[in-house]
Structures are given as structure tokens and as C-alpha cells.
C-alpha positions as CSV (number, residue, x, y, z in Angstrom):
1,X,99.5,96.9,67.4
2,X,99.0,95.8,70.9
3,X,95.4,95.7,72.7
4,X,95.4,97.8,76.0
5,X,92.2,97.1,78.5
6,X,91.2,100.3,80.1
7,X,89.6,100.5,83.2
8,X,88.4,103.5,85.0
9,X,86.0,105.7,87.6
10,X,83.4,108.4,87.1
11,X,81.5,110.6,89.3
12,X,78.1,111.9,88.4
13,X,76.3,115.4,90.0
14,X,73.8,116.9,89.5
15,X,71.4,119.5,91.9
16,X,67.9,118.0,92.5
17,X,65.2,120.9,93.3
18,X,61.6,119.8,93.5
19,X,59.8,121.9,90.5
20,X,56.1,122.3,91.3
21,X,53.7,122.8,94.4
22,X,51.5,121.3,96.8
23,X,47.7,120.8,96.1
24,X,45.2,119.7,98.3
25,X,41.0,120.0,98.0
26,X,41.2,120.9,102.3
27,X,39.5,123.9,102.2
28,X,41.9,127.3,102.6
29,X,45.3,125.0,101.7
30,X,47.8,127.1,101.2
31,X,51.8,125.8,100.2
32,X,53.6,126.9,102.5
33,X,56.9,125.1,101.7
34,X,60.3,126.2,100.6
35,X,62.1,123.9,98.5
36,X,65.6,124.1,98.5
37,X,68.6,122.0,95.8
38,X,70.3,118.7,97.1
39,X,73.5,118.1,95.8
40,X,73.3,113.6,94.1
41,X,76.5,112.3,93.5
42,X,76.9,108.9,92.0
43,X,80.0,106.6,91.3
44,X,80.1,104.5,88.4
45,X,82.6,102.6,86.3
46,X,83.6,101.7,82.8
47,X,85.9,99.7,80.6
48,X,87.1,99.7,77.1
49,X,89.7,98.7,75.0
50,X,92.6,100.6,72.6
51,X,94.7,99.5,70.2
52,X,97.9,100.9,70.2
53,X,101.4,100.4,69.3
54,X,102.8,101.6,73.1
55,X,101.6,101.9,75.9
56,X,102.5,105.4,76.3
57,X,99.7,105.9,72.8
58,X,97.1,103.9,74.5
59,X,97.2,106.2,77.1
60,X,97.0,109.2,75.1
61,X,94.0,107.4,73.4
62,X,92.5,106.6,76.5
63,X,92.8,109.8,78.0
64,X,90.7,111.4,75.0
65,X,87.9,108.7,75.5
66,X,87.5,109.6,78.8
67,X,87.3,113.5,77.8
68,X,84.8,113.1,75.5
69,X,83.0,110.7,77.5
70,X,79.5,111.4,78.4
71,X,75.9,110.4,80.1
72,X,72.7,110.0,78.8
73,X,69.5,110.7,80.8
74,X,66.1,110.9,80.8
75,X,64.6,113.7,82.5
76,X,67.8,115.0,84.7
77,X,70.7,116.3,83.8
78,X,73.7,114.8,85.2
79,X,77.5,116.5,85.0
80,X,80.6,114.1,84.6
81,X,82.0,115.7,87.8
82,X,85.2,113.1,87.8
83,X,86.4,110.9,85.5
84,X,89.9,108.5,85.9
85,X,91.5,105.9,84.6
86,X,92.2,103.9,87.3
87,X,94.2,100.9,85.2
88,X,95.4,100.5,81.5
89,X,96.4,96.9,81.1
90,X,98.2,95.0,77.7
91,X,96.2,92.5,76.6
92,X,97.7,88.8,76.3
93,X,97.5,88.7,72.7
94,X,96.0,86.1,71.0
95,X,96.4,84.5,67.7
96,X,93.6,86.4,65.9
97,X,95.3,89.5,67.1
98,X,98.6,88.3,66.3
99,X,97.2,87.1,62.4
100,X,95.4,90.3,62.5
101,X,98.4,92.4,62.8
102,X,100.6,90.4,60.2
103,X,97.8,90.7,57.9
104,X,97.6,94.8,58.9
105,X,101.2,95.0,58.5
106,X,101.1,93.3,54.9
107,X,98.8,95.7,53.7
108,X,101.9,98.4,53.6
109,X,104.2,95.7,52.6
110,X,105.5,96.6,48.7
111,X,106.5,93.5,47.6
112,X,103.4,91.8,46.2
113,X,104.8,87.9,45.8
114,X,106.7,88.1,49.4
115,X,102.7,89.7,50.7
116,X,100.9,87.0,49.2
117,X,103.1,84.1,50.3
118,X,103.0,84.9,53.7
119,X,99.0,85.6,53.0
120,X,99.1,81.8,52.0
121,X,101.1,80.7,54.8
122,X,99.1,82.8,57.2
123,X,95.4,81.2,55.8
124,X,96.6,77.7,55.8
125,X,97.5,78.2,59.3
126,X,94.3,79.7,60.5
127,X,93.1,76.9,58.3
128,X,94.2,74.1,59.8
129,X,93.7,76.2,63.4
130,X,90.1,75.8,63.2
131,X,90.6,72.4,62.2
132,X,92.5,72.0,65.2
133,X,90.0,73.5,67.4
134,X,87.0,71.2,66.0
135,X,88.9,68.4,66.5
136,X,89.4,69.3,70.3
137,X,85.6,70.1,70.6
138,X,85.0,66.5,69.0
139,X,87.3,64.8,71.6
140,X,86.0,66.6,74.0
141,X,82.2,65.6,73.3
142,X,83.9,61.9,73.1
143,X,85.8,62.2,76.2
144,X,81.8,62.8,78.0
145,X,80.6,60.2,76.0
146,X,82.8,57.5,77.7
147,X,83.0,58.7,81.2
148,X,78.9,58.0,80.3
149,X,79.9,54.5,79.5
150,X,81.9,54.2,82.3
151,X,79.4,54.8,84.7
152,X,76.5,52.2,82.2
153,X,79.1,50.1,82.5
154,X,80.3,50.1,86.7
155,X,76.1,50.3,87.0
156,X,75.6,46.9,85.0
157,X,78.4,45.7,87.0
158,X,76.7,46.2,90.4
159,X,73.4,44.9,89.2
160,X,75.4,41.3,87.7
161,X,76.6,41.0,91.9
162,X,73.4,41.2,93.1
163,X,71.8,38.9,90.5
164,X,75.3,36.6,91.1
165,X,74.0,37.3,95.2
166,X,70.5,36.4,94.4
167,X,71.6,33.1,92.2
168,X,74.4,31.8,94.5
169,X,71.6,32.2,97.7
170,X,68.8,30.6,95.8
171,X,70.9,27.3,94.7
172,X,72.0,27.2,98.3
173,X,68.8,27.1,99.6
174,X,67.0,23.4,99.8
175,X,64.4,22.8,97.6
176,X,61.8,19.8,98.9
177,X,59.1,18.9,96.3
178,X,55.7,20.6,97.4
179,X,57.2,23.1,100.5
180,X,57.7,26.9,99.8
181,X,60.9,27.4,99.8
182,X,62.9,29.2,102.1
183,X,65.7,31.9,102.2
């Protein structure tokens, strides 16, 4: 089974009329307004994803998300006056997927010692996966750790020439037995 992104639009209506009436302590106020329904429309979006084994099924699953889609509010109730998938997109499958599929597709496999062998195969893979990807993490964290050095190391450099400056212009500089010396 292949993972299919789905991406689509919705429009939201709903009729706002002001329920209620005018009050005022002005003596003889009277309300004399008329309040009449303004049609709101709002445009939204959504994603989600199907499994599927074609694209033509993650359609039809995607399609019947969308029907039974809905929206929750508080106070005003809002119609789903439009709803389209704009964009159904495979997924790149990954390697959990792809494990996650062998694994789905053992489960109806009849032939227990073939199922468990490739089990085995399958675990010391993901096994030595992780491994893989700790080991990357750990260069990675090393890899920081000397481009620190690096710069420790170009700093100390710069400070040994100006303290090789500083030595090379004080031995040039004549020194007479009680006079300041001078640079």
C-alpha cells in the first residue's frame, strides 16, 4: 500500500442576522431598526493522508473523507457550502513504509518458516538501520565538535603572532640601564 497526500479547499456559509434589540435608559427610546441576514463566506483548507494500493482507490477514499467532512463551532452554525480536492499526491515512500508493508503483507503469507525468515531478515535490518542512523547523529555531533577546534585552534594561532609581534619588537628595542624604555 502506497501513501497518497491529499490536499484540498472548502468553503464555509452561513447567514448572520442580529438576534436581539436595542436598549437605551433615554427617556421614550424606542428600536426602531430592522435587521436584515448577511450572507459570510469563508475559505479554508485541509490535508490528510490515505493509504491505498492505486491511486484510482485513494481517490475514492478521499472523496468520502471530504463527504463526510465537517465543522465544528461555537455559537454559529456554519454549512460546508464547497468542498474539493484540489491535489492527491503519492508519497515518496520511505523505509518504515516499505518494512511496514512487507511486514502487512507477511501477515497473509501461509508459509510460516518462509514469514518468519524474512521477519528475521527484515528486524536485523531495521536493526542495524537505527544503528546506522546513531552512528550518523554521533559523527555529526563530532563533525561540530572539530570545526570548534578549528576555530580554538586558528584563535590561538592569532594570539602566538601577536605575542611573536610583541616579543620580536621588545628585543629590538634598546635597553640602557636606568631609562624607560622605548617602543
Amino acid at each position: 500500500m502506497a501513501v497518497y497526500a491529499v490536499e484540498g479547499t472548502v468553503t464555509l456559509y452561513t447567514n448572520i442576522e442580529p438576534e436581539g434589540s436595542l436598549d437605551s435608559t433615554a427617556p421614550h427610546f424606542e428600536d426602531t431598526s430592522s435587521w436584515y441576514g448577511e450572507e459570510v463566506r469563508f475559505e479554508g483548507s485541509f490535508t490528510f493522508a490515505v493509504s491505498a494500493s492505486s491511486e484510482e482507490e485513494a481517490t475514492t477514499l478521499a472523496e468520502r473523507y471530504v463527504e463526510d467532512m465537517s465543522f465544528n463551532s461555537y455559537g454559529i452554525e456554519w454549512e460546508i457550502e464547497d468542498a474539493r480536492i484540489e491535489r492527491i499526491d503519492r508519497e515518496e515512500m520511505t523505509l518504515e513504509v516499505a518494512i511496514g508493508a512487507i511486514h502487512e503483507f507477511l501477515e497473509s503469507f501461509e508459509n510460516d518458516d518462509i514469514r518468519e525468515a524474512v521477519s528475521v531478515i527484515l528486524d536485523a535490518f531495521e536493526s542495524r538501520n537505527t544503528r546506522l542512523t546513531e552512528a550518523r547523529e554521533r559523527i555529526t555531533g563530532l563533525e561540530a565538535k572539530v570545526s570548534e577546534l578549528e576555530t580554538a585552534v586558528a584563535t590561538a594561532n592569532g594570539l602566538r603572532a601577536v605575542a611573536e609581534d610583541a616579543l620580536v619588537a621588545a628585543t629590538e628595542t634598546p635597553f640602557v640601564a636606568g631609562e624607560e624604555p622605548t617602543a
